[in-house]
C-alpha positions in Angstrom: 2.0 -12.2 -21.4 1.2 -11.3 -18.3 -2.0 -10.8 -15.8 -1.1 -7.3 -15.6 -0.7 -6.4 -19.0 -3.6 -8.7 -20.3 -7.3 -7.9 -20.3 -9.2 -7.6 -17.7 -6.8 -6.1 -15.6 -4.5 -4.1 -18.2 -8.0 -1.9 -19.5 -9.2 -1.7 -16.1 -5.7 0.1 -15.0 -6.1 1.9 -18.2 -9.4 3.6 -16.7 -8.8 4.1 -13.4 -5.3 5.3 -13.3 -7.1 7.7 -15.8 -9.8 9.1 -13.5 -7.0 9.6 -10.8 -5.3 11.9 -12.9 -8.7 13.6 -13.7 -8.7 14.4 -10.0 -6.8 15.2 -7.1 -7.2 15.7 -3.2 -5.9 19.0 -3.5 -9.2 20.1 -5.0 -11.0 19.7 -1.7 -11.4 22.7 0.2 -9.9 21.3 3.4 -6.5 20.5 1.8 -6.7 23.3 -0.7 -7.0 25.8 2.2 -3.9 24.0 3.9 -0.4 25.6 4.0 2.8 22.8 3.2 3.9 22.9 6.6 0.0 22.4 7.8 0.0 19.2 5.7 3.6 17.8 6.6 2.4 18.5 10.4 -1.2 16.4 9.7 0.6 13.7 7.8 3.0 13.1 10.6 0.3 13.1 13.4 -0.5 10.1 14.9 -4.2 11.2 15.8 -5.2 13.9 13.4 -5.3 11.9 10.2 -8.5 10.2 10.3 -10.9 13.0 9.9 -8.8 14.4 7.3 -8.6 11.0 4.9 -12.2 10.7 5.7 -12.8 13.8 4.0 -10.7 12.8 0.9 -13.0 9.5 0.8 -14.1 10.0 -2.8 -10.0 10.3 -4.2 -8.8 7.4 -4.9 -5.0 8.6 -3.2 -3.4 6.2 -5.8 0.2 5.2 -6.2 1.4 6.6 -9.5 1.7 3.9 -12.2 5.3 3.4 -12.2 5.4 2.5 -8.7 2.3 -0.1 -9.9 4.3 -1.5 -12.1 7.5 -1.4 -9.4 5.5 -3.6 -7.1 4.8 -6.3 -9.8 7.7 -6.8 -10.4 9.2 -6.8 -6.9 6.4 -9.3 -5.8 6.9 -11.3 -9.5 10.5 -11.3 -8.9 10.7 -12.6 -4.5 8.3 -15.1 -6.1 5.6 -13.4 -3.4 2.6 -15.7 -2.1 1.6 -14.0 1.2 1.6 -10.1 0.7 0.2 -7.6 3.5 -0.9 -3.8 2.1 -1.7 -1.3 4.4 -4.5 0.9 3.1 -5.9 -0.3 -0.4 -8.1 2.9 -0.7 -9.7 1.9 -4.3 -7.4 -1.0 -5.1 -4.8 0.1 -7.9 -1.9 -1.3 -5.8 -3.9 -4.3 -4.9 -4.6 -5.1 -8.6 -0.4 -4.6 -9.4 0.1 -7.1 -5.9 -2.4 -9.3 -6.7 -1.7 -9.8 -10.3 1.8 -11.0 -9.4 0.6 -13.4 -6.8 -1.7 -14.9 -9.9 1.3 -14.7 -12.0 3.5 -16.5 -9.0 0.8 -19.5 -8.9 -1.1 -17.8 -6.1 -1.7 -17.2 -2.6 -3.5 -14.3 -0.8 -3.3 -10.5 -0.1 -4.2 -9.1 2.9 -4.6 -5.3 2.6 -6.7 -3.3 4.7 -8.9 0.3 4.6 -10.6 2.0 7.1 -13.2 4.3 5.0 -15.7 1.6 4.3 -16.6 3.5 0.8 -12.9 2.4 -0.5 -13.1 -0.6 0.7 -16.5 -1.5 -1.7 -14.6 0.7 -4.2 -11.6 -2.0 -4.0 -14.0 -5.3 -4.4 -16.1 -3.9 -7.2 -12.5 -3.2 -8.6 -10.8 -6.6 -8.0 -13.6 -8.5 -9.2 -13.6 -6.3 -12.1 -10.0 -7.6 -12.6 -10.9 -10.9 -11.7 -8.6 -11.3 -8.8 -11.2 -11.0 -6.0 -10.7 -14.2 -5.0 -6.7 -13.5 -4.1 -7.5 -10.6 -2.3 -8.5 -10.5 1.6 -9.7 -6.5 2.8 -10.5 -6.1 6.1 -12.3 -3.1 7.1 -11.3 -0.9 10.0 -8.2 0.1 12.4 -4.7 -0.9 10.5 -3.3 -1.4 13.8 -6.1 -4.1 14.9 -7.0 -5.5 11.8 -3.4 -6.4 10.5 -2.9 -7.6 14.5 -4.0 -11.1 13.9 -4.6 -13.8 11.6 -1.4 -13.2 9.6 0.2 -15.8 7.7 3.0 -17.7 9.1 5.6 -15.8 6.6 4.8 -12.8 4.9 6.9 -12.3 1.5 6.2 -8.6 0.4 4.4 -5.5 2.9 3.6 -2.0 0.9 2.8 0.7 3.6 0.9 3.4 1.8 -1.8 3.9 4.7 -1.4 6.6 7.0 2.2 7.3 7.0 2.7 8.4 10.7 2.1 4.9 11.7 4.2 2.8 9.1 6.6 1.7 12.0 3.6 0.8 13.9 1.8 -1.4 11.3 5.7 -2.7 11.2 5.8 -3.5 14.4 2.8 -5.8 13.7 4.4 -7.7 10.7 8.1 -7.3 11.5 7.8 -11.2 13.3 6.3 -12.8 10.1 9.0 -11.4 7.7 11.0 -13.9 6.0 14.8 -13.5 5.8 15.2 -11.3 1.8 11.4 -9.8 2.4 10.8 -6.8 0.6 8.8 -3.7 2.4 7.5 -0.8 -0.1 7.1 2.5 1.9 5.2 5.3 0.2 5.9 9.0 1.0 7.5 7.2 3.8 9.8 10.5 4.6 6.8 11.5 6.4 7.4 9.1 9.1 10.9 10.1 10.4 10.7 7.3 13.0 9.9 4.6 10.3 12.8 5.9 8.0 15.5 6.0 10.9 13.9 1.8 11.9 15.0 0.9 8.5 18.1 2.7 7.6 19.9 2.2 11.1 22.8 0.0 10.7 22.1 -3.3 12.2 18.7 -2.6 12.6 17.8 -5.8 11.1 17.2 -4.0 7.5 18.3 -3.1 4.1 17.1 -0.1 2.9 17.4 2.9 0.2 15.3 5.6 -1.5 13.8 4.7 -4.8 12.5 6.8 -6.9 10.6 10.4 -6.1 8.8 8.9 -2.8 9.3 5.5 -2.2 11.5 3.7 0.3 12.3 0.0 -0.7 13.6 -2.0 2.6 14.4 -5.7 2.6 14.9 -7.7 6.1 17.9 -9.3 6.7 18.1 -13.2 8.1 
């Protein structure tokens, strides 16, 4: 038995991994109107993506449950303590993350979200779960918020934010990565620059394509 597969948490996926399937972000006018080459061109953009996610505030832009269950077991299995998410929007991958860390004996996760709306949508969900108290969100800019206060070794990263600045946020975690650390990239083929970072020989990582979207890196000692 596990906390994941155990109530509270186990129903509470249940229901909201339900009422993401009972909606998508497509529905929205401003992506429905968009062409596939309009959204591959905002998803890489560096500047453009905030007004556009802050239109999609009431989606929950969840990761799909296999990839849920995927980062339970990766964080189960490096024996995670000290995970760092970027972008929680309404916490499904922070209930998978911070399950394991229960499961591991505990520790912290410190995701972050700038559309205050998800991040009140992610506490009322973790304390639903009853993992609140694991859980750190801090509100605002990714790229100031994850700047500071970090722990001294981070064990596990999942970048599932705004995937133009994965190798960004990377830069500010890549210090505090423990030799065998694992980093879970979502859609991360949307970020050119991060893919080329990881898969570059001798670039300091270990990296291959898992799945439909995901790109599973682990640094090197």
């Amino acid at each position: 038995m596990t906390t994941l597969t155990t109530s509270p948490v186990a129903p509470l996926l249940d229901r909201l991994f339900a009422e993401a399937a009972a909606t998508s972000p497509m529905d929205h006018p401003a992506a429905a109107a968009m062409t596939a080459e309009d959204l591959a061109r905002l998803m890489r953009s560096k500047t453009d993506y905030r007004d556009f996610y802050g239109q999609l505030k009431d989606f929950p832009l969840a990761v799909s449950r296999d990839t849920g269950v995927l980062l339970y077991i990766l964080a189960r299995g490096a024996g995670a303590r000290a995970i760092v998410e970027f972008g929680t929007s309404f916490g499904l991958s922070t209930l998978h993350l911070a399950a394991a860390v229960r499961d591991n004996g505990g520790g912290v996760v410190i995701t972050s979200e700038f559309e205050p709306s998800k991040a009140a949508r992610a506490r009322q969900n973790l304390a639903a779960g009853g993992l609140a108290d694991l859980v750190e969100i801090r509100e605002g800019d990714a790229l100031q918020t994850l700047g500071v206060d970090l722990p001294e070794t981070i064990d596990l990263v999942l970048l599932d934010g705004a995937k133009a600045l994965y190798s960004d946020i990377l830069d500010l975690l890549e210090s505090r990565l423990r030799p065998g650390a694992l980093i879970v990239a979502d859609n991360a083929d949307y970020c050119p620059e991060y893919m080329e970072r990881v898969r570059a020989p001798g670039g300091g990582y270990l990296s291959v394509p898992f799945a439909e979207d995901v790109e599973l890196s682990m640094r090197l000692g």
